[in-house]
N, C-alpha and C positions, 0 to 999 in steps of 0.2 A: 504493500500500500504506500503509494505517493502523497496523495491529497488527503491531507488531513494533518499530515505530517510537518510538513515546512506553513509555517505561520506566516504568513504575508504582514501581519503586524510585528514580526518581531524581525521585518527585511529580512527571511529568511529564502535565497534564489535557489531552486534548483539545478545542480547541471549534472550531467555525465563524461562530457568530455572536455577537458581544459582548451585552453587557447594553440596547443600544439599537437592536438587529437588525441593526446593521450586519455585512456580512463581515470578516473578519480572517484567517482562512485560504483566498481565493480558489482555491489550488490543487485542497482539499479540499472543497468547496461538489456536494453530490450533482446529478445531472441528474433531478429531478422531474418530472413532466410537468404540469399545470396544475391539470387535474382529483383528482391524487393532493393537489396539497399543500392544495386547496379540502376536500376531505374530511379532510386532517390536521386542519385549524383548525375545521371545521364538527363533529370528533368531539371536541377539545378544549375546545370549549365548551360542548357537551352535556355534558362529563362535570365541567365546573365548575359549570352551572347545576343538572343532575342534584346535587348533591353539595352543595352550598347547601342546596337545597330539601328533601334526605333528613335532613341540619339540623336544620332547622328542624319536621318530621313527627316526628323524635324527641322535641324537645324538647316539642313539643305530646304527647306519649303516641302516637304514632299509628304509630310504626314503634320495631321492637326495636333494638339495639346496634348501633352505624353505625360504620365504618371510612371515614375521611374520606382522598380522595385528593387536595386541593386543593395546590398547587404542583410535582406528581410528574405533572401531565400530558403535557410533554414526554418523560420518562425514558421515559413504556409508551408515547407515541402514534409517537413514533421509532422505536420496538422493529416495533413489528406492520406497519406501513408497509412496511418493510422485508422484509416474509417474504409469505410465499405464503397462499394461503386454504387450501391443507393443509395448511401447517404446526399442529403442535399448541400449545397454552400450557397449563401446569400451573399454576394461579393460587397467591399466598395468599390475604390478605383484604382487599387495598388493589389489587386488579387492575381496576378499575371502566372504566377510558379503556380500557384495553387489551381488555378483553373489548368493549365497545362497539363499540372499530374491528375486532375478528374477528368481529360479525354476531351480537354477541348479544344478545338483544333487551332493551332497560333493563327492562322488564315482569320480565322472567326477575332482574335486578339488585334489583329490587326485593320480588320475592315471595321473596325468599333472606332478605332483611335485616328483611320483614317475618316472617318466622316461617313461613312454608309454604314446604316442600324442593320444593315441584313448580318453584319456579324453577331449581333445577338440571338441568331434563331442558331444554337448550339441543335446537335443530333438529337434526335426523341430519345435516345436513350442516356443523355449526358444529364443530370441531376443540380444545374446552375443555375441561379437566376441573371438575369441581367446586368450587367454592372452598375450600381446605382450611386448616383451621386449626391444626395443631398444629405447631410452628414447625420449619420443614426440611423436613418430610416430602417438600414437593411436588421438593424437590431428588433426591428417589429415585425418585417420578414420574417425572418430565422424562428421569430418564436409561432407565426401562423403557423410556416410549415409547421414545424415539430408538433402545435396542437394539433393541427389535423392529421399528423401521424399516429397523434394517442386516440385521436374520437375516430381515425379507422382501426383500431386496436395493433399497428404497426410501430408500436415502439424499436424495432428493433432499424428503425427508420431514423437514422438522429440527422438534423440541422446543425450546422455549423456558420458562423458568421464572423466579420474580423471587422475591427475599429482601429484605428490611431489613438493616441495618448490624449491628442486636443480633442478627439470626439465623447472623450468618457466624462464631458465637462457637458454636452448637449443634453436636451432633455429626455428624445429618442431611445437612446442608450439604455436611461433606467426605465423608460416606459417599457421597451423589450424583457429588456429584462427582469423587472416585476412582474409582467403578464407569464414570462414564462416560469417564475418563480412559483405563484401564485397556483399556477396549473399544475405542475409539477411536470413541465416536457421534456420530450428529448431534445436537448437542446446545448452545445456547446460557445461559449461567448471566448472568441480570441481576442487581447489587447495588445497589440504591435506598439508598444511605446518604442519608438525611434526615436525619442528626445527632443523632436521639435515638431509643435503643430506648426507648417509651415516657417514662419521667423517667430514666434513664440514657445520658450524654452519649458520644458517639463516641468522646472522648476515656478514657473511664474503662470501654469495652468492649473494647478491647484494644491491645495498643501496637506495633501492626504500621502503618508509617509509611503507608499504603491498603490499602487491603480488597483491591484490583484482588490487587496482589504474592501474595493467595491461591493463586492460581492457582499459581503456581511447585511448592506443594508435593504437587502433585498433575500437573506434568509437561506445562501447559500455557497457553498463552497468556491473559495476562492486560492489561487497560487501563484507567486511568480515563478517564472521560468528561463535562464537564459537560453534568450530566443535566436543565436547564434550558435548553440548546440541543437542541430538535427535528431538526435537520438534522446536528447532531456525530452524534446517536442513530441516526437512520437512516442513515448513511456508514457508521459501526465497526458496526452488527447486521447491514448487508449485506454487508460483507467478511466477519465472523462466518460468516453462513447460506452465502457462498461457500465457504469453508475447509470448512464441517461439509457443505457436497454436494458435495466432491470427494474425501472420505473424510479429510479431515484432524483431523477430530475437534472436542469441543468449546470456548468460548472464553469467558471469563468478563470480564464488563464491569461497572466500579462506574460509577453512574450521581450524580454527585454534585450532589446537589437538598437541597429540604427541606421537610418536612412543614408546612404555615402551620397547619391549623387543629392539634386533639388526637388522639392516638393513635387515641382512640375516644370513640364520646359517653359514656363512664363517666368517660372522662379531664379532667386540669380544669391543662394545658400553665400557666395564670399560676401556679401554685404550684412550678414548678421551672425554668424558664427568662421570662429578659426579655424585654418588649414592644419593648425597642430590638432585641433579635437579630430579633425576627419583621416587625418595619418594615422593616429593611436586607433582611432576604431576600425582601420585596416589591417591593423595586425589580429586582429578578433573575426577576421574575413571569413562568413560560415563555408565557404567553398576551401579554403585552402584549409581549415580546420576539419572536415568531414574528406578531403583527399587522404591528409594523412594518415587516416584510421583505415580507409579502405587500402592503404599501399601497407602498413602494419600487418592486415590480416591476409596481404599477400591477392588482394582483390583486382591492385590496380596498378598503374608504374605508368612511365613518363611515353611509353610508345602506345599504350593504349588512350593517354591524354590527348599525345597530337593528332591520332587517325580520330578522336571523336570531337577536338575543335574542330578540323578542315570537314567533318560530315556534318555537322551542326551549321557553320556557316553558310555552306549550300544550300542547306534546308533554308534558312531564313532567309537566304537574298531570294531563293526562288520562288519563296513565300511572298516575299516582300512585291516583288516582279509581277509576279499573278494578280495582289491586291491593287497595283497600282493602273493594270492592263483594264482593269474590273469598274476602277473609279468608283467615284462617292454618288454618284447620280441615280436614286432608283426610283422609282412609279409612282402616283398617288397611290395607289394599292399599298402601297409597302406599306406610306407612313400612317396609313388610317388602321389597315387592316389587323397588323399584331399586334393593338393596344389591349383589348379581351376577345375572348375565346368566340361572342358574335358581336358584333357591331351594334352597340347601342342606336338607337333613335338619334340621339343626339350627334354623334359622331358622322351618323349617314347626313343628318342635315350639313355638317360643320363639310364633308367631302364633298357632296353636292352643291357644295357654295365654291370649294376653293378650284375645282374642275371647273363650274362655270367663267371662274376669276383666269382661272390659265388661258382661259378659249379667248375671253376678250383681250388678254393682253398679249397675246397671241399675233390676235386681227389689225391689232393698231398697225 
């Protein structure tokens, strides 16, 4: 047993693996199987290389407003590992690793960020919701699914959902997670403190000694976790998805990482924090800290590294190639038709006005 154990009021962090991959809680070190941890590190590096190179397509004009996940790929690729392929994820807009290791297709990651919504119609059988952006919301998400996984008697269905550190200051946040408290659902609450809500430091967004201790006031388990250890993440999200499938409701985890590049490509990180804080938390880099545990157990080495950057980068330019061939242009149809399952009254009036608006401006 994990949770219950490290007291988020007494700053108590969990990890498993140090800063140099070595173990330091052998008690607590999960049973992976080989192939799981090959695809932990093979989705972690897609979504570091993906995330470079979406970068760099902004900065050329070529892709819209980019939401950089570079040093939080432990905290989501820990998280998903851990859960089922039914399980659902209620994203915000930093969910890139995590939607990637639940089978969603970077194609789909990237016609989002380029400007066409059809990237949000994930496969019928990928378990996502849309990337949502108005901050908290998806904490009310997260808790419908999981209710309606309990009033379909499918507990064994958990929700999962992730926040920033500046979001656990919103009101969303506890309204989710009260209702899911309240309920008792399956339901897991991830807190990505990266240390800055955008240019607003952890420190000066609220003075509750971790985010984790949240949790108490709403009646239920809460832990920190260094969220740059891969293997602390998946240990506490699997005791987590245990607890929330045997009806004991949901568990809320701060994942304590940090954001290396900017909030977002609008964003410009040297104008409110230093370059010596962003080099120190380089050396805590979850990628170069989960390599070296996979090269220890004799998993990985430096010629399997290079043949799967040069296949990863192919993948994303070719990815990237195809979204751009595709463009951001699609149909009235599109933007009306996947807002619900049939088209309200209202929505068919709101479509039938803005087709008649195209026709005339059209004719001018």
């Amino acid at each position: 047993m994990i949770i219950g154990k490290f007291d988020p009021l007494k700053q108590q962090r969990f990890t498993v693996l140090d800063e140099t991959g070595k173990i330091v809680n052998p008690s607590y070190e999960p049973k992976i199987d080989e192939a799981t941890l090959l695809k932990m590190y093979r989705t972690m590096k897609l979504a570091r290389i993906a995330d470079i190179r979406a970068l760099q397509y902004q900065r050329q004009g070529r892709m819209l407003t980019f939401a950089p996940v570079q040093g939080q790929e432990a905290a989501q690729i820990g998280t998903m590992a851990a859960l089922d392929k039914n399980d659902w994820i209620s994203p915000a807009f930093r969910e890139h690793a995590a939607m990637l290791y639940h089978n969603v297709p970077l194609e789909n990651i990237y016609l989002y960020w380029f400007g066409n919504e059809r990237g949000s119609r994930v496969p019928d059988d990928v378990n996502v919701l849309p990337v949502n952006i108005p901050i908290g919301s998806q904490y009310g998400h997260a808790a419908g699914l999981a209710y309606a996984s309990k009033l379909l008697k499918n507990n064994q269905q958990v929700a999962v959902t992730y926040i920033g550190d500046g979001g656990t200051s919103h009101g969303e946040f506890y309204e989710g997670l009260n209702f899911g408290s309240t309920f008792n659902v399956p339901m897991i609450g991830i807190i990505q403190n990266n240390q800055w809500a955008i240019s607003t430091p952890r420190r000066k967004a609220t003075k509750a000694a971790t985010l984790a201790q949240k949790a108490y006031a709403v009646g239920i388990p809460g832990i920190q976790v260094d969220g740059n250890d891969v293997l602390a993440m998946y240990a506490v999200v699997k005791e987590a998805a245990e607890r929330a499938r045997k009806g004991e409701g949901p568990t809320l985890i701060e994942a304590f990482t940090y954001r290396l590049g900017p909030h977002t490509t609008s964003d410009d990180p040297t104008i409110y924090r230093k370059n010596e804080e962003v080099e120190e938390w380089k050396k805590r880099d979850p990628l170069i800290r989960f390599k070296a545990y996979m090269e220890a157990k004799n998993l990985w080495d430096d010629k399997k590294e290079a043949a799967l950057d040069e296949e990863l980068e192919a993948h994303v330019k070719a990815t990237f190639e195809k979204v751009e061939k595709e463009g951001p242009v699609v149909s009235v149809d599109e933007v009306f038709d996947h807002t619900f399952a049939t088209l309200t009254d209202d929505l068919k009036a709101q479509k039938a006005q803005y087709i008649q608006y195209v026709k005339e401006t059209e004719g001018k």
